[in-house]
C-alpha positions in Angstrom: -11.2 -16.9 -14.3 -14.2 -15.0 -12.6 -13.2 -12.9 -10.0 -15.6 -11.8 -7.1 -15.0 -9.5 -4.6 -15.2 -11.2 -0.8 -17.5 -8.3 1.0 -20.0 -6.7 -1.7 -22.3 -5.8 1.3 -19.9 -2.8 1.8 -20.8 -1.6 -1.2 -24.1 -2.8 -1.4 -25.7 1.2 -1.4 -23.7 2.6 -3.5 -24.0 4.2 -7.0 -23.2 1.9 -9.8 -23.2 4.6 -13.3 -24.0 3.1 -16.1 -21.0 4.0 -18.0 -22.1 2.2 -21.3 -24.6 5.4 -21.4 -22.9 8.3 -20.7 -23.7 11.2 -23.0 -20.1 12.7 -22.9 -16.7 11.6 -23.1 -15.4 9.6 -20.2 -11.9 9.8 -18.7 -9.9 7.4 -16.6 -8.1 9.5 -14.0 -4.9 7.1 -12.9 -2.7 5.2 -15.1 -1.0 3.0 -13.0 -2.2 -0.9 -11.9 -5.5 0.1 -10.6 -6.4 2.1 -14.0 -5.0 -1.0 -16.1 -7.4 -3.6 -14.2 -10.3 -0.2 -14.9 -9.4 -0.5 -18.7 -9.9 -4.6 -18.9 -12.9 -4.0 -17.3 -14.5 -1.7 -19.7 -13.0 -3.7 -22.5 -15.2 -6.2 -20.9 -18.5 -4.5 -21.3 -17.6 -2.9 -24.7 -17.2 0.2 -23.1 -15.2 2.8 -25.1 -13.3 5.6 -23.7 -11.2 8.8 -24.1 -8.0 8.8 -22.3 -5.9 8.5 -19.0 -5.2 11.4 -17.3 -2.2 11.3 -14.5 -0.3 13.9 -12.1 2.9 12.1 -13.2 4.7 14.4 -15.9 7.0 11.4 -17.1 3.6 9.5 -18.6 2.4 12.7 -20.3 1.9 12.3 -23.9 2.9 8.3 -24.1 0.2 5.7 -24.6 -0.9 3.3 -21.6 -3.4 0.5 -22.2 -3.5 1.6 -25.9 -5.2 5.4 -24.7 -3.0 8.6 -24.6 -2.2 9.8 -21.3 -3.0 13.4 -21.0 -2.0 16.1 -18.3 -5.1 17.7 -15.7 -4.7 21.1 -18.0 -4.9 18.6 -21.2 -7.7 17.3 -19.8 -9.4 20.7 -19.4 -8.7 21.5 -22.8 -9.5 18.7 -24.7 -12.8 17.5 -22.4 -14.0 20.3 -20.3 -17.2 18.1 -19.9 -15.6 14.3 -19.4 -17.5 12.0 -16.8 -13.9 11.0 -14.8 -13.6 7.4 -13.6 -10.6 8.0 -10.4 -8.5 4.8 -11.0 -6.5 5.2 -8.3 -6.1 4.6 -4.1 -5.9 8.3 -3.9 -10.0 8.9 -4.0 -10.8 11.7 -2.1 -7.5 14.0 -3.1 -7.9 13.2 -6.5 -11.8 14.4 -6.1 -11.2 18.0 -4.8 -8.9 18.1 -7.3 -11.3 17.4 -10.1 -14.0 19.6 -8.6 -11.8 22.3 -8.2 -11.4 22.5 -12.2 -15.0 22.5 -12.7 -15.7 18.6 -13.2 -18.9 17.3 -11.2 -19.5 14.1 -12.8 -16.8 12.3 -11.0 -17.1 8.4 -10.5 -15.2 5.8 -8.3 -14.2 2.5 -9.8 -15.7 0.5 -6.9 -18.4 -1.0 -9.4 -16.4 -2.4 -12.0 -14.3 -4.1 -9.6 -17.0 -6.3 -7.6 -16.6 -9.2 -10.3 -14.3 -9.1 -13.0 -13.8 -11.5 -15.9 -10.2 -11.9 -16.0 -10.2 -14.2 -19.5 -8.6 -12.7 -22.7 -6.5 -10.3 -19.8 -3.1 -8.8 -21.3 -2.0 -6.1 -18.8 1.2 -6.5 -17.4 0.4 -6.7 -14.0 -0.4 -10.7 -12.9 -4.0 -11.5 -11.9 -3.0 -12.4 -8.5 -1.1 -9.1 -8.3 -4.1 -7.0 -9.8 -6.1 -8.6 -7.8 -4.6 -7.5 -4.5 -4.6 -3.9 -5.9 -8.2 -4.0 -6.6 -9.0 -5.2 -2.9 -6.9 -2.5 -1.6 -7.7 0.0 -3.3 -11.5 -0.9 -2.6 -10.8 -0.6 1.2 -9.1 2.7 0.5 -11.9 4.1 -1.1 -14.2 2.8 1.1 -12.4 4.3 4.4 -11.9 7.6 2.4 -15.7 8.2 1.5 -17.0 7.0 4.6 -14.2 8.0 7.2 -14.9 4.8 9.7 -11.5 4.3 11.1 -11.1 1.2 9.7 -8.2 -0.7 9.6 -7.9 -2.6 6.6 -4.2 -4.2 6.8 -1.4 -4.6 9.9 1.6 -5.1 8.7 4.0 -6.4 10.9 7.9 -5.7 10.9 9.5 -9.0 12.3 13.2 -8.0 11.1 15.3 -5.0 10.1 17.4 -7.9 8.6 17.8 -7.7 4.8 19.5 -9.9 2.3 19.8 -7.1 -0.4 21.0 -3.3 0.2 18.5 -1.6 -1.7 19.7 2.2 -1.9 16.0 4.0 -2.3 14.2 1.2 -0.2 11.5 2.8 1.1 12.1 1.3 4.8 15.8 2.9 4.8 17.0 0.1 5.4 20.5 0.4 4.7 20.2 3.4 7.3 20.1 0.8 9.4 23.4 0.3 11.6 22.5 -3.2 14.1 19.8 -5.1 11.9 18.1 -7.0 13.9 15.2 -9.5 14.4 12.6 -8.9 16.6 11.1 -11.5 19.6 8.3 -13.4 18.6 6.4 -13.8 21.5 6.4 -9.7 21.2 5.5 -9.2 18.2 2.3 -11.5 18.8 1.7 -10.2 21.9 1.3 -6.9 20.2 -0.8 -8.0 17.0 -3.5 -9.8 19.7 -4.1 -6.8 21.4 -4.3 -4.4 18.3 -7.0 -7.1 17.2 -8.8 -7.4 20.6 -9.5 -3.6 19.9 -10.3 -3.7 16.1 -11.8 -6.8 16.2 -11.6 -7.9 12.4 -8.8 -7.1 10.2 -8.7 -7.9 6.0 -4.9 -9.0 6.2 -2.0 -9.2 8.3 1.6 -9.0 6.6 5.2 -9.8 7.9 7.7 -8.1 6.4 11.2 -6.6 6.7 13.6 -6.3 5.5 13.5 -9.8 4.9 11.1 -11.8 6.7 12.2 -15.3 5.7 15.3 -14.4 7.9 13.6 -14.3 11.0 14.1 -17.9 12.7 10.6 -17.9 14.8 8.7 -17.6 11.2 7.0 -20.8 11.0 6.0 -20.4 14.9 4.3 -16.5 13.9 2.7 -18.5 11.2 1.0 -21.2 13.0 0.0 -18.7 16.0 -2.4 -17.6 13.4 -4.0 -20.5 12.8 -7.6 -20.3 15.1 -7.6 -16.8 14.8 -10.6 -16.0 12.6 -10.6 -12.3 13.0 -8.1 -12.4 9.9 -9.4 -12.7 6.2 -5.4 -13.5 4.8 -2.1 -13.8 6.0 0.8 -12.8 4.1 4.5 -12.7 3.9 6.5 -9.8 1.7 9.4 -11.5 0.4 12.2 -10.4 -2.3 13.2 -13.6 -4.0 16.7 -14.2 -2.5 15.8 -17.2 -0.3 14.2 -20.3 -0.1 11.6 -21.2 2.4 12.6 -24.2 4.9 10.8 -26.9 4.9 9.4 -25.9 8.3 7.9 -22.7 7.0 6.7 -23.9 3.9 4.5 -26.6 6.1 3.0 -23.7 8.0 2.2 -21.6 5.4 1.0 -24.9 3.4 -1.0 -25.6 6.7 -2.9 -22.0 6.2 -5.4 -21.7 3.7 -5.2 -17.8 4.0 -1.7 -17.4 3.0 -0.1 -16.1 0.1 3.4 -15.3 -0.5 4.2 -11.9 -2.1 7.4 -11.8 -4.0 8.8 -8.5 -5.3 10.7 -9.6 -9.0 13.7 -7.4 -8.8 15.0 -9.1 -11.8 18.9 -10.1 -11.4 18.3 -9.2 -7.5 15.7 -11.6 -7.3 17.6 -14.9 -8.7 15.4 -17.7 -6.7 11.8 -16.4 -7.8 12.3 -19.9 -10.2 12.8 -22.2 -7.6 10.9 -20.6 -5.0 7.8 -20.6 -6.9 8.4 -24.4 -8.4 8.6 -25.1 -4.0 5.1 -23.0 -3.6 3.6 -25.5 -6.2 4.9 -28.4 -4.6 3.1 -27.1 -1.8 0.3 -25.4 -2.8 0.9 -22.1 -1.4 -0.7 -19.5 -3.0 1.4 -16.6 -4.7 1.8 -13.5 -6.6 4.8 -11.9 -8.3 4.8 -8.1 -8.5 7.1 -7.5 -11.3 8.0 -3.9 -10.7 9.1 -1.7 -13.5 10.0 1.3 -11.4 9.8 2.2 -7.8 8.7 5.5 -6.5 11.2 7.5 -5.0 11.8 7.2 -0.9 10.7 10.0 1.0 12.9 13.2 1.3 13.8 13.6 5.0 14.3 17.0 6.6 12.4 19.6 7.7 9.8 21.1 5.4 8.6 24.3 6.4 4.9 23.4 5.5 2.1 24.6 7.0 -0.7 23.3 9.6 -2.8 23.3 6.4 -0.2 21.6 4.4 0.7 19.6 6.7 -2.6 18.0 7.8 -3.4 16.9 4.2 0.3 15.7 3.6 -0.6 13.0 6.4 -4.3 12.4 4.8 -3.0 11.3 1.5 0.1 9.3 3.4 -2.5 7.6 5.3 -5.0 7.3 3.1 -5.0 3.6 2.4 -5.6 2.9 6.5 -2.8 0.2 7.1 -1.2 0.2 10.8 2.6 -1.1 10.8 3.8 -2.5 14.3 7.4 -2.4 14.7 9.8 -2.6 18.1 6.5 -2.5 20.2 5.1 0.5 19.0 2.3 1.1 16.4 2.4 3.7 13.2 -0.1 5.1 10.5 2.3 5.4 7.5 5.2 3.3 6.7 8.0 6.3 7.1 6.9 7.3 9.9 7.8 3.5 11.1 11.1 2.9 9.6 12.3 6.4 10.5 11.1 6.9 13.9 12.3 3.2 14.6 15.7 4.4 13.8 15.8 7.8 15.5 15.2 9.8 12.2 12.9 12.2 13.1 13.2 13.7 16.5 11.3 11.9 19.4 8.0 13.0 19.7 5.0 11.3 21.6 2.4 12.1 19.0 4.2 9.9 16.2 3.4 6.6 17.3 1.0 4.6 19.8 2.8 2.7 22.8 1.8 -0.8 22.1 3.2 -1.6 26.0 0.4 0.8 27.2 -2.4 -1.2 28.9 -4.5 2.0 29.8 -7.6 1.7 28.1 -6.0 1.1 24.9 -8.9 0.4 23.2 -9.7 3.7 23.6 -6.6 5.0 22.5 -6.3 3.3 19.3 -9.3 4.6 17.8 -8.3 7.7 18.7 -4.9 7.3 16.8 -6.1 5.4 14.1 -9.1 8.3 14.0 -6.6 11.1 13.9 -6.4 11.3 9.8 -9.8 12.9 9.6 -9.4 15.0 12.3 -6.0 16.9 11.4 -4.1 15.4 14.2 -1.0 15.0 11.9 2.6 13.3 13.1 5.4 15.9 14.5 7.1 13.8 12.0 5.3 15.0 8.8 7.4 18.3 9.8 10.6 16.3 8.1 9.0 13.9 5.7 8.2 15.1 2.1 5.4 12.5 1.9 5.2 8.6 1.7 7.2 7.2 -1.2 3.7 6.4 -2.8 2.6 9.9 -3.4 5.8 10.9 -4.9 3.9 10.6 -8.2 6.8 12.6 -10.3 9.8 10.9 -9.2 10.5 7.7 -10.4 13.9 5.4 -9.8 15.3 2.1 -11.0 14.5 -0.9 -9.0 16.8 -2.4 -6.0 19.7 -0.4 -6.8 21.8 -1.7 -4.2 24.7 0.4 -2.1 27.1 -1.2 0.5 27.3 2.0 2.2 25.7 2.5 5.8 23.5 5.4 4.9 22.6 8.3 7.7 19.9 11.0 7.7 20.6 14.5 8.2 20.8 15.9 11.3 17.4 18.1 12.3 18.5 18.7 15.3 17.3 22.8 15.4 16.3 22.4 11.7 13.2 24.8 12.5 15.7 27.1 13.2 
């Protein structure tokens, strides 16, 4: 299988290092799904490196794609001089980093990734899977070294209905008391005029909770149908439940969708039969079969400052997705869940009024804008970070609780 990436032209002008000649060691900087797709890659061109080097402490010193992963003081030590391929979403971060310990030939992975010969592939992670990773983590990259504002996925919330309890979900969503499913027509209403303003988006996702139990799924589905400003649709599901015959027609009917299905093992018991129904339909689909999730955010208030917290929300944001729930619009998925439940305390500058028909155009590249400015959530004053930049803390997959969880007060938590 040759994979090519969709939109090249983006990255038509850029570098492309000719790794197979570097004249000192090279380093992967990431060892996670991005840096495992990196390593087939160079395998690929007969390209020979070093080692991984990761932020994570738990994947010092063990072995990951048959290299050593080392620590950033390791690294220093052992390769003071390494060329550094960043294998990861986290671009720009991870490049101040790097040039703050002396390193200045620093790479992104954007060239290896604009074809790739998947034959003879053995990581873990399935092609489909990888493949999703690569394209997101190309937009990320792209919006982080040219700061454009772009919007590279929507995802919509359609339910706070779940069919599992999942204690460290990273929507909270057995914080929430009266699950519910949101009304279509709203939720559509919403997506069209977020589109109207951005005028192209790469994907568009529902998910929950679980989005299978929203009744109006198939109708969301075909709404979609003549609306070209959409590369893929996608639905985020947990392998509890079997499509209806009614949705699996619609998404059968759309040649952009794929089905996403998170393999929680013994929590996931249908992925079998839903997949062998997918076939039968020829729906497209990947399975991410997660060993370990990264640990929810930490809610309460943080004491970090202006500076702090102004790049907390750059690195939380820095993969430019916009998540529409309950008629409102968000830049990080925490922020959504949280402020959706009356987490954090109320405050204007968290969200974008999706009701507001006041030049909204105008308004939503302002908010979608605001990363690169410093214009930072009043939430981020009581959020440790989005789960996925919780590098060190790691925690077993859909551990489920049947307790109705709560968030601490922070009512006068600034004291």
């Amino acid at each position: 299988m040759i994979y090519k990436y969709t939109h090249p032209e983006y990255f038509r002008d850029w570098d492309k290092p000719d790794f197979a000649n570097l004249e000192k060691p090279l380093v992967l900087w990431g060892a996670g799904k991005i840096g495992g797709v990196a390593d087939h890659c160079l395998k690929k061109r007969g390209i020979n490196y070093a080692a991984f080097c990761d932020i994570a402490k738990d994947k010092w010193g063990t072995i990951f794609c048959e290299h050593e992963i080392i620590s950033p003081d390791e690294l220093q030590k052992r390769y003071p001089d390494a060329a550094v391929i960043i294998t990861s979403v986290f671009y720009s971060s991870t490049y101040e980093m790097l040039q703050l310990r002396g390193y200045r030939e620093i790479y992104d992975c954007t060239s290896l990734f604009m074809e790739i010969d998947f034959s003879d592939y053995t990581f873990w992670a399935s092609k489909e899977y990888s493949i999703r990773n690569v394209e997101q983590c190309l937009a990320a990259i792209l919006e982080q070294k040219t700061m454009s504002g772009r919007i590279d996925q929507i995802f919509l919330n359609i339910t706070t209905k779940c069919s599992l309890r999942c204690r460290d979900c990273s929507l909270f969503i057995p914080y929430v008391s009266s699950p519910c499913n949101y009304c279509a027509d709203d939720i559509l209403s919403d997506l069209n005029k977020v589109i109207d303003s951005l005028q192209y988006v790469r994907i568009v996702n529902f998910y929950g909770g679980e989005p299978l139990l929203h009744p109006d799924l198939a109708q969301m589905i075909r709404s979609l149908k003549k609306e070209q400003r959409i590369d893929r649709i996608s639905i985020i599901s947990n392998g509890t439940i079997i499509p209806n015959k009614e949705v699996l027609l619609a998404m059968a009917d759309e040649e952009r969708f794929m089905v996403r299905l998170s393999d929680y093992k013994e929590h996931s018991p249908k992925i079998p039969e839903i997949t062998a129904c997918l076939e039968q339909y020829g729906i497209k689909y990947e399975i991410a079969n997660y060993t370990y999730w990264d640990k929810q955010s930490k809610i309460g208030f943080t004491g970090h400052t202006k500076e702090e917290l102004t790049a907390k929300f750059r690195l939380c944001t820095s993969c430019n997705v916009l998540f529409l729930i309950n008629r409102k619009g968000y830049l990080c998925s925490t922020g959504s869940a949280v402020c959706n439940m009356g987490g954090f305390p109320y405050s204007p500058s968290n969200f974008i009024d999706l009701l507001d028909t006041e030049n909204f155009s105008e308004k939503l590249i302002n908010f979608i804008t605001r990363p690169r400015n410093g214009e930072y959530m009043d939430a981020c004053k009581y959020c440790s970070g989005n789960h996925c930049v919780q590098f060190e803390e790691k925690v077993p997959v859909a551990v489920q609780t049947k307790e109705l969880l709560k968030f601490p007060s922070l009512t006068g938590s600034e004291g």
